[in-house]
N, C-alpha and C positions, 0 to 999 in steps of 0.2 A: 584423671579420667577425662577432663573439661578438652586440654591439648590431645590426648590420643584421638576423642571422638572427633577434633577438628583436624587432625591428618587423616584419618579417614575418610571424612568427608571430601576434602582436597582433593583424596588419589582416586576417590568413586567420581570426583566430579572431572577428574583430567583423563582416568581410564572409560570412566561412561557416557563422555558426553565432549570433552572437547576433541581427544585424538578422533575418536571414530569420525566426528565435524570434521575436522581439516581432513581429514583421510578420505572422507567421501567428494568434498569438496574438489580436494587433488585429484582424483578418480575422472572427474566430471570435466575440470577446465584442462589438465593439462596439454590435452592434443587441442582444445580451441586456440590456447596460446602459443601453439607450436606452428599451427595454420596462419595465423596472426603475421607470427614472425615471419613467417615465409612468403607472403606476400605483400609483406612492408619490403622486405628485403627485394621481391623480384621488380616490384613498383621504382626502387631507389637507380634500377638497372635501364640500357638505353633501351630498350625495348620497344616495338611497334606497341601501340595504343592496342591495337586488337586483342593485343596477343594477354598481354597487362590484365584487362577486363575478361579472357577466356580463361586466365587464373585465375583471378578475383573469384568470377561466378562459380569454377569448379569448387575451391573452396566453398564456399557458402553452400554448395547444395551436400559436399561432405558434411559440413555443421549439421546440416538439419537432418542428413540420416543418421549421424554418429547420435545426434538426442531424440530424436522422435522414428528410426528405421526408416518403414515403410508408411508412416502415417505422416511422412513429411510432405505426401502429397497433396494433404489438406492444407499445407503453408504453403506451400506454392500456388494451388489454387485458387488461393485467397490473395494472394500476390498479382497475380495473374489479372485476377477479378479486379480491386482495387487500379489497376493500372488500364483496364481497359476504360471504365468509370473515369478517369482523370484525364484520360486520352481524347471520348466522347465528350464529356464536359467543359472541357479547356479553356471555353470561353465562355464561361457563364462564372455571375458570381456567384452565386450557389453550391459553389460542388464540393466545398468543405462539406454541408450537411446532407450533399447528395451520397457523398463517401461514408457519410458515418453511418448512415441511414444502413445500406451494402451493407459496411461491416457487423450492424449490429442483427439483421438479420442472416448474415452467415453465422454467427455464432450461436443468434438461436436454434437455427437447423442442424449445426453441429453439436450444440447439446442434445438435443431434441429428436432428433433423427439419422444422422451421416454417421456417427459411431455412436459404441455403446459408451455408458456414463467412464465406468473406471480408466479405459485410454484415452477416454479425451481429457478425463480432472489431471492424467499423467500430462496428457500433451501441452495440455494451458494453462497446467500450471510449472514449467519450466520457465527459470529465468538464469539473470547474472548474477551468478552466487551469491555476489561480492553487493549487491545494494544495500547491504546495511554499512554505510558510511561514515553516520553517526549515532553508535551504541550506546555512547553515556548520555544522550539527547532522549533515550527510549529506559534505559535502566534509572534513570535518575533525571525525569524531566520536569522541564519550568510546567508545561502544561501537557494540555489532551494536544493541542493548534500544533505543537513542536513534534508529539509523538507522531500524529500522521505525516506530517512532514517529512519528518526522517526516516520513516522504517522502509519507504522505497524509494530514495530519490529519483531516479527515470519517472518511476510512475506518479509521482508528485507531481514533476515537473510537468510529465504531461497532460494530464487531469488540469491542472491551473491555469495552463497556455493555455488548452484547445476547448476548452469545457469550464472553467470557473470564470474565463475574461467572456467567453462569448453569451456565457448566461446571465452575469453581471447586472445588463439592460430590465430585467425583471427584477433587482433589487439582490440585497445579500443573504438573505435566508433563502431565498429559491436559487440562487445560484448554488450554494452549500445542498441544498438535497439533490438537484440533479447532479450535482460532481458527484456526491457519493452513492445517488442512484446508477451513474454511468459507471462507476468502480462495481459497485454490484451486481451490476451485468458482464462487467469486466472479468470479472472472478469466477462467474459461472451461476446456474442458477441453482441455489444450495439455501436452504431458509435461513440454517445459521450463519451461513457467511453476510447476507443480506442480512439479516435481523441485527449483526452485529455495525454492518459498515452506515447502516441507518439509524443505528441509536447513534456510533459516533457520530451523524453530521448534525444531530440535536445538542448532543455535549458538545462538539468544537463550537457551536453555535451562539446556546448560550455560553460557556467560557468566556468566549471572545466579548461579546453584549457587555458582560460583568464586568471581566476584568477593565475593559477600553473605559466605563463609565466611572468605575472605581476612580482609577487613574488621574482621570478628570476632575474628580470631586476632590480628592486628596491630592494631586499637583504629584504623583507619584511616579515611579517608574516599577508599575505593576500590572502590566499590560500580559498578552500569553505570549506574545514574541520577546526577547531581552532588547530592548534598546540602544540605540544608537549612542554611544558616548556624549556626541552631543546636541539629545534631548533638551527640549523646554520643558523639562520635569525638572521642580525644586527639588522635589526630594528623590535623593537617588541609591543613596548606602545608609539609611537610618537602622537602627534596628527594627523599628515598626515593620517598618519596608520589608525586607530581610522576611519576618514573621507571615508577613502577609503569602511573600512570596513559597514559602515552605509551604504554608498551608494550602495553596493552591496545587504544589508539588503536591502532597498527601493524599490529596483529592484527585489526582489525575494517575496514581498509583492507586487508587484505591478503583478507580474505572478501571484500569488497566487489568487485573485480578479481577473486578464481575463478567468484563466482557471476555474474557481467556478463559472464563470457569469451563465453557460450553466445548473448546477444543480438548480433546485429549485423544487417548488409544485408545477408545471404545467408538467413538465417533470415523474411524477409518473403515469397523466395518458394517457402517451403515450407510457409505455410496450408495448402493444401490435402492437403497430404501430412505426415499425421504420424508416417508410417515415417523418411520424415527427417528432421525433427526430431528423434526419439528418439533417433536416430542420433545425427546432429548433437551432439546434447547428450552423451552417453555418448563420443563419439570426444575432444571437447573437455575433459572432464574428465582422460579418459586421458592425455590427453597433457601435464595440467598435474600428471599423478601423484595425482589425487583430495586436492591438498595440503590444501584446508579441511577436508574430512570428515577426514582421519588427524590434520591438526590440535584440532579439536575432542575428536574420539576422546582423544587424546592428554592433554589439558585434564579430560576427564572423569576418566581415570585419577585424576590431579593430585587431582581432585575427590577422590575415592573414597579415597585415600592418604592427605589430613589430616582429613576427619569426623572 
């Protein structure tokens, strides 16, 4: 019985959930990569310069009707916008935050005003299928630090370039809430989404605090990043180590389940209503006793107790 229920499970999970994935997935990229090729290839060709960049650009505006139609003239006009801003600004050193500034209030007005909620949560939340690059980093991670890391690289990358090195200057805890305050504005303005990307910048917070301290105390290599081979940590493969490190994994699965409780298929149809949502999200917590937050809290203690 034990073997049939697990080929069952197998073929429910290959016929409900992985072909239908690749299937959509296929659906979505394979004329981006067809476009790709096709202007690699005319780029390879002798070609005037003009002519080169009047492919390019037709492409690219194919991209954004083939994913967003007709609402692709909100990314161009934000393209447009952006580029006049950089244009006027050129010579000031300021126009990093005079651009971000621009962008963060077009976005509220495009929440908020320019379309309704359900085509813009479509429009901005399209990306490259393909960022999850590293899966076993997210199904089976050393920490909370590694999960965010990995589940979008682009947007990692770019959150830590543009947004975690420039806020730095006020210390490392305020740099970590506005990245993940800037993600949350990123993401749209949704309470669960924000509720969720703001508790993690409390967990990566303290994690990070802990584990670095640990480390220190014990000469350990039980940091939330995995180490450099070669580390100034004596201890690097003990069992203790090993132990520490699981239980840190457990803890950062066991985040990973409180924070995901609040997603699911009941929450799709309450776009348009974000009284339920809120709800929503507050009720589900409740009921799982706020265990990650009193966990964390808890950790901090810890923190606070060996400095």
């Amino acid at each position: 019985m034990g073997v049939f229920s697990r080929q069952k499970f197998f073929q429910e999970l290959a016929h409900g959930c992985l072909l239908p994935t690749a299937q959509q997935g296929l659906e979505q990229v394979w004329q981006l990569l067809v476009i790709c090729l096709l202007c690699r290839l005319i780029w390879m060709f002798g070609l005037p310069s003009f002519v080169k960049h009047l492919v390019t650009v037709a492409g690219g505006f194919y991209t954004l009707y083939l994913f967003f139609e007709l609402h692709m003239i909100w990314v161009v006009l934000l393209s447009l916008l952006c580029y006049l801003f950089l244009f006027l600004c050129r010579h000031s050193t300021i126009r990093g935050t005079f651009l971000s500034i621009t962008v963060l209030i077009y976005l509220l007005l495009g929440e908020l005003h320019m379309m309704d909620t359900t085509n813009w949560h479509k429009m901005r939340g399209k990306t490259a299928i393909i960022c999850l690059l590293n899966p076993l980093n997210i199904e089976f991670p050393r920490s909370m630090v590694e999960v965010v890391t990995s589940w979008n690289l682009p947007m990692s990358r770019f959150l830590h370039t543009y947004v975690f090195k420039s806020a730095l200057k006020f210390g490392t805890f305020s740099a970590i809430m506005v990245t993940y305050t800037a993600s949350a504005l990123l993401h749209g303005l949704s309470f669960h989404l924000g509720a969720v990307l703001i508790s993690l910048g409390f967990i990566t917070y303290v994690e990070h605090v802990l584990r670095k301290r640990l480390a220190a105390i014990f000469n350990a290599c039980i940091l939330s990043k995995k180490c450099l081979p070669n580390c100034t940590h004596q201890n690097k493969k003990g069992l203790w180590v090993y132990m520490i490190n699981i239980a840190f994994s457990a803890l950062a699965i066991l985040h990973l389940t409180y924070l995901g409780s609040v997603f699911n298929s009941s929450v799709d149809f309450m776009e348009e209503d974000e009284d339920n949502i809120t709800h929503h999200t507050i009720q589900k917590w409740s009921e799982l006793s706020w265990t990650s937050h009193w966990v964390t809290f808890g950790c901090w203690i810890l923190y606070r107790l060996i400095l």
